[in-house]
C-alpha positions in Angstrom: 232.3 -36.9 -5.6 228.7 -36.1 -5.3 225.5 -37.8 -6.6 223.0 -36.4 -9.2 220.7 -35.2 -6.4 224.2 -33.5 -4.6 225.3 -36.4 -1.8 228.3 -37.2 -1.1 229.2 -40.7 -2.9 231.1 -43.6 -0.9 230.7 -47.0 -1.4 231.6 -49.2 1.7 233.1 -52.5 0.9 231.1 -55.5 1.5 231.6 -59.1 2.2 230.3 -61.7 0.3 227.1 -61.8 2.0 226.5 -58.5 1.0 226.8 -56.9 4.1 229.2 -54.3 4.9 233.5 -54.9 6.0 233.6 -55.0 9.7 237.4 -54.3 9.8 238.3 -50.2 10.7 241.0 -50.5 7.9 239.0 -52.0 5.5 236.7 -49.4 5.7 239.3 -46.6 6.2 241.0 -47.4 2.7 237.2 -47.5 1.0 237.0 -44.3 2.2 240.2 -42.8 1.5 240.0 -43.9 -2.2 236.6 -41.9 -2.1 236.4 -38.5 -4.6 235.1 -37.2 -1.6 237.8 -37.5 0.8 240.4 -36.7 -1.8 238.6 -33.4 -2.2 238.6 -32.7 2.0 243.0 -33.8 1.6 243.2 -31.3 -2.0 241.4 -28.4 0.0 244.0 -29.0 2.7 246.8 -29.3 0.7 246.4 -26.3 -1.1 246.0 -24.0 2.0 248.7 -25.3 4.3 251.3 -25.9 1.7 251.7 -22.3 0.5 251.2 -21.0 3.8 253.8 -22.9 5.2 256.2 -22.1 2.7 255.6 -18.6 2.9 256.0 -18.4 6.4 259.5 -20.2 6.5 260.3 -17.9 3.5 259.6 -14.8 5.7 261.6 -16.3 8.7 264.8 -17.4 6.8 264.1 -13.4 5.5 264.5 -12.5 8.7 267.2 -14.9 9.7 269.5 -13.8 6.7 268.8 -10.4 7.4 269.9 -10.3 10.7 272.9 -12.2 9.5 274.0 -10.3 6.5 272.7 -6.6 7.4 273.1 -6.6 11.2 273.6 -2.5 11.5 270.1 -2.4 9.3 268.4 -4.6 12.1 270.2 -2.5 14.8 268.7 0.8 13.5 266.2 1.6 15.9 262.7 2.7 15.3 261.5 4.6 18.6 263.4 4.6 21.7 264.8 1.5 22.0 263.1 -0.6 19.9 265.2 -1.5 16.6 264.4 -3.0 13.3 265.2 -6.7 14.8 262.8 -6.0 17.2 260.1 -5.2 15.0 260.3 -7.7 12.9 260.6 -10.2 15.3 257.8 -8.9 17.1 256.0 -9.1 13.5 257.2 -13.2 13.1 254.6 -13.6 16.4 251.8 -12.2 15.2 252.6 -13.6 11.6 252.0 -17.1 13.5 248.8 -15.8 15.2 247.5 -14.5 12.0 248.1 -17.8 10.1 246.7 -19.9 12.9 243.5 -17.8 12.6 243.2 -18.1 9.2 244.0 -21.8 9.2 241.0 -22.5 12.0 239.1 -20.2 9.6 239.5 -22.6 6.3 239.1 -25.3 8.2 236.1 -24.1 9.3 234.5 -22.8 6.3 236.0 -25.2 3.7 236.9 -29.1 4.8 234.7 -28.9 8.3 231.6 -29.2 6.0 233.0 -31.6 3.8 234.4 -34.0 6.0 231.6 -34.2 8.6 228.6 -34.9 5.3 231.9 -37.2 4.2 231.7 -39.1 7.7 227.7 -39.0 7.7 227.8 -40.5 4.5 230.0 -44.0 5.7 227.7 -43.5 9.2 224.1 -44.1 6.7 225.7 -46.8 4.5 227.7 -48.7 7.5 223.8 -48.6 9.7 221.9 -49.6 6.8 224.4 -52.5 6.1 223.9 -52.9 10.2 220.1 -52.8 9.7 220.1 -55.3 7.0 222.1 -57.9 9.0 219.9 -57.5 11.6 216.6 -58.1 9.5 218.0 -61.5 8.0 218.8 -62.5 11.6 215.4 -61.4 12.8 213.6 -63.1 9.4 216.3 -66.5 9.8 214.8 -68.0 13.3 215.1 -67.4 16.9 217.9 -64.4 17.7 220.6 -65.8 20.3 221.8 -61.9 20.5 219.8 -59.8 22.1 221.3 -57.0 19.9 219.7 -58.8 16.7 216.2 -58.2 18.0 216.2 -54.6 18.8 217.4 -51.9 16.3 220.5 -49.8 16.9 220.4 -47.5 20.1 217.1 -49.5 21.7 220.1 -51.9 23.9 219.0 -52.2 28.0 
């Protein structure tokens, strides 16, 4: 999960040459084995799970009640607005409330996790990127113009 000085661990695979795997899935599956990333998937997991079964639970409520108790839906409530309508009115902003609230722990509990996550394989990936390029540099003449000049200094 976390370092003794509070990074987030990943280790990026490397080739035999030491430097790090080129190939996205290579790197993906490193990085999906992390501690880290299984931490951002628990945090989801345990919010959208319960919410979602609670909100089909309150919908096939509402479905069975206007199947088995349809004179109960039809009482109205003031003027012409019933029961039915009510709670259907209430399944809307049931789905507006849960959307907040899942943009909210998004926000405030995997956002911040997954971004120092994805910093994390950024650092190790460049410094296995910046090593490469020192050998090549140190080995003779560069025939890439990219070996010469560090990361982001390309014409």
């Amino acid at each position: 999960m976390r370092d003794s000085d509070g990074r987030v661990a990943v280790t990026v695979q490397r080739t035999a040459g030491g430097e790090p795997a080129r190939d996205a899935a290579g790197i993906y599956r490193e990085v999906q084995r992390s501690p880290a990333f299984r931490e951002v998937r628990r945090r989801y997991r345990r919010f959208a799970f319960p919410v979602t079964v609670a909100f089909l639970g309150w919908y096939l409520a509402y479905v069975l009640a206007a199947i088995a108790a349809p004179e109960t839906m039809a009482r109205p409530v003031a003027g012409a607005l019933n029961v039915a309508m009510v709670a259907g009115l209430a399944q809307f902003a049931t789905a507006f409330l849960l959307t907040w609230a899942y943009a909210r722990h998004a926000r405030l509990h995997r956002d911040p996790a997954a971004r120092e996550l994805r910093w994390a394989v950024a650092v190790k990936t460049l410094q296995g990127d910046a090593r490469s390029q020192r050998r090549a540099i140190t080995a003779g003449p560069a025939r890439d113009a990219r070996a010469v000049r560090g990361p982001g200094e390309l014409r």
